[in-house]
C-alpha positions as CSV (number, residue, x, y, z in Angstrom):
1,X,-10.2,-17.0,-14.5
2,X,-11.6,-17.3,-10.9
3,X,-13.9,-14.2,-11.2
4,X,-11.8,-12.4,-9.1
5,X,-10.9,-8.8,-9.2
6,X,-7.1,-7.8,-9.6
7,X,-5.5,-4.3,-9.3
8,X,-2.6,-2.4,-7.6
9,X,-1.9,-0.2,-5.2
10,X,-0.4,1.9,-7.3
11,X,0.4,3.0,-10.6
12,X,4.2,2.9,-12.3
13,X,4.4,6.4,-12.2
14,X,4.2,6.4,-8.4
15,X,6.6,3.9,-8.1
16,X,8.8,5.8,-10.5
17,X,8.1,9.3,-8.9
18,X,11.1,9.2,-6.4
19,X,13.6,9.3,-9.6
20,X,12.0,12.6,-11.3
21,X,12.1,14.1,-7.7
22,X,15.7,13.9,-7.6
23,X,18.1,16.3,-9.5
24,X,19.9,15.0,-12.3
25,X,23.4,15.5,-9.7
26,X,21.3,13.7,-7.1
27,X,19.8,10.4,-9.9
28,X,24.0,10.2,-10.7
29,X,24.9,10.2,-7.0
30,X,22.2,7.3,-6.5
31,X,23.3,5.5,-9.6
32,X,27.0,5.8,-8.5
33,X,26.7,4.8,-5.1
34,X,24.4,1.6,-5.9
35,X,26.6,0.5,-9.0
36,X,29.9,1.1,-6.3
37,X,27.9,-0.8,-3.6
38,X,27.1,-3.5,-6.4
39,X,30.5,-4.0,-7.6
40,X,32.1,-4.1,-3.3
41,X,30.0,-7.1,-3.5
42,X,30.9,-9.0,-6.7
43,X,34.6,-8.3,-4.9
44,X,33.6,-9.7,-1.4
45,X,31.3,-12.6,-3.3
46,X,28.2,-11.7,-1.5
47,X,24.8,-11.9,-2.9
48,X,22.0,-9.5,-1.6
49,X,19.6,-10.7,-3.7
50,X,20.0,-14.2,-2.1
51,X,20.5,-12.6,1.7
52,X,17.1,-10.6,1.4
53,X,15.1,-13.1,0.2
54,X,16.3,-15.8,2.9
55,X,15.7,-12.7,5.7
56,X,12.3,-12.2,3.7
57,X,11.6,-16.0,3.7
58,X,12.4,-15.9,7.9
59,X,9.5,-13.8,7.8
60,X,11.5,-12.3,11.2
61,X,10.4,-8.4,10.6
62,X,12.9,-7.2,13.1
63,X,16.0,-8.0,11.3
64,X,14.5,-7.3,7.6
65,X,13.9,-3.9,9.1
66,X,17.9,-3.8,10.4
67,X,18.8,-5.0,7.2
68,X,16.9,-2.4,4.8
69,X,18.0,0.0,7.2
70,X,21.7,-1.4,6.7
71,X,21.6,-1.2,2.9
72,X,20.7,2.2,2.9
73,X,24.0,3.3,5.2
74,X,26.2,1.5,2.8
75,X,26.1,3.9,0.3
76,X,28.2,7.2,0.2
77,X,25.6,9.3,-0.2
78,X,25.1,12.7,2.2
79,X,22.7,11.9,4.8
80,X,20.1,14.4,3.4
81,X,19.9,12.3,0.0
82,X,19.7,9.2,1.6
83,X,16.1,10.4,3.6
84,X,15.0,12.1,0.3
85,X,15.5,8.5,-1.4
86,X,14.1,6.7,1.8
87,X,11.3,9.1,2.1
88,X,10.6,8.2,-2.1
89,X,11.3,4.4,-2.1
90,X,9.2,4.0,1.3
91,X,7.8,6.3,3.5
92,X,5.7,8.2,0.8
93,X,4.7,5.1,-1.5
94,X,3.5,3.3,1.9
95,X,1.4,6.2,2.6
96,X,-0.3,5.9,-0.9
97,X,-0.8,2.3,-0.4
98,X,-2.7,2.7,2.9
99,X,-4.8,5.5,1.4
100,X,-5.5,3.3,-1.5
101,X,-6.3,0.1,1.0
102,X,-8.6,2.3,2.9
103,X,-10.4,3.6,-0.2
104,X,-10.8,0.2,-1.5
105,X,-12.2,-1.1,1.7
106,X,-15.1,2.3,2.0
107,X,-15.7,2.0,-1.9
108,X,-16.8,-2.1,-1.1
109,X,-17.1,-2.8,2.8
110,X,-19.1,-6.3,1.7
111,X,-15.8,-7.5,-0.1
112,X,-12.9,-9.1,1.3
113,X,-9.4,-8.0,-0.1
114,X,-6.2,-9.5,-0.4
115,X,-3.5,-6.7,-0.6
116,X,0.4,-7.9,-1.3
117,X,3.1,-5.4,-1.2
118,X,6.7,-6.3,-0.5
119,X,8.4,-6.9,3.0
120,X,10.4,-3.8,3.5
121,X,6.9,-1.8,3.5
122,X,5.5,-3.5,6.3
123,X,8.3,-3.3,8.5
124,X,10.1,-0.2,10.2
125,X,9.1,2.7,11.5
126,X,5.8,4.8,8.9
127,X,5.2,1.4,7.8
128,X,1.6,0.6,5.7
129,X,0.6,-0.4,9.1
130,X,1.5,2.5,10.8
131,X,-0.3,4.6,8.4
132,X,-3.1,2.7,8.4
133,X,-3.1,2.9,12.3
134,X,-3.5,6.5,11.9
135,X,-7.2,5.9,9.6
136,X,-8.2,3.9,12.8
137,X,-7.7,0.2,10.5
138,X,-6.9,-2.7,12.6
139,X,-4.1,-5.0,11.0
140,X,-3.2,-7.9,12.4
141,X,-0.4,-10.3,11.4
142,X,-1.0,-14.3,11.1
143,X,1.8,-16.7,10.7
144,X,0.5,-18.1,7.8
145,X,-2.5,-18.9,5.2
146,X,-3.7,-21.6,7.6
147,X,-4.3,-19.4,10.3
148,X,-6.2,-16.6,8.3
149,X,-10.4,-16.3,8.3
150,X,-12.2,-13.9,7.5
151,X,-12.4,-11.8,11.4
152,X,-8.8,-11.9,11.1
153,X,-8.3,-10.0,8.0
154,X,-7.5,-5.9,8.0
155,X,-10.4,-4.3,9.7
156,X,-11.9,-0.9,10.1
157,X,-13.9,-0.2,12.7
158,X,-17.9,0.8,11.7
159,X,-18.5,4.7,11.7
């Protein structure tokens, strides 16, 4: 209604793409191991939704990143399936998303864009950031809305 453009970073499918990687031995492993992780929970009485939304909320990267990393232990799954699913969930899907943030920013350098992904991409180690480090773009954090104009928005250098 504002006249402003909205799309994504990516499509579904993307999102999605981990699951058809996996073999159908691996997707049952996964599925055990988070309904088994689920259900230690409803027997301890702790909610995860409400703990990562309070860490999110804290905005304090550092322990959101200790915490993903956490969740991902807790599970019984072989070391090697747990990077596959890391490298699917995150690593991979934040490399798409700075490749599509670069090739929104070249496609309409005159624009200013407003890109929102969730908290456990922009924290850790191949972050978006990281990857966008590596296509020379200059992110830099503000605290909140009230802070940010326009020279402090994600910026790439002129070629």
């Amino acid at each position: 209604m504002a006249g402003k453009m909205v799309g994504g970073l990516e499509e579904p499918t993307s999102q999605l793409k981990l699951l058809n990687a996996l073999t159908i031995e691996e997707q049952l492993a996964f599925l055990r191991s988070t309904l088994d992780t689920m259900d230690d929970d409803d027997t301890n009485h702790i909610d995860r939704l409400q703990m990562t939304m309070e860490l999110y909320a804290s905005g304090d990267e550092l322990k959101f990143a200790k915490f993903i990393e956490d969740e991902f232990k807790r599970s019984d799954l072989s070391e090697k399936l747990r990077e596959k699913i890391v490298h699917g969930l995150l690593i991979d899907r934040n490399q798409l998303m700075a490749d599509a943030i670069v090739q929104n920013m070249r496609r309409s350098p005159d624009k200013v864009f407003f890109f929102a992904v969730g908290l456990g991409h922009l924290v850790g180690k191949d972050s978006v950031q990281d990857f966008l480090a590596l296509k020379s773009v200059i992110v830099k954090r503000v605290a909140n809305a009230t802070e940010l104009r326009r020279e402090d928005a994600v910026q790439e250098p002129i070629r």
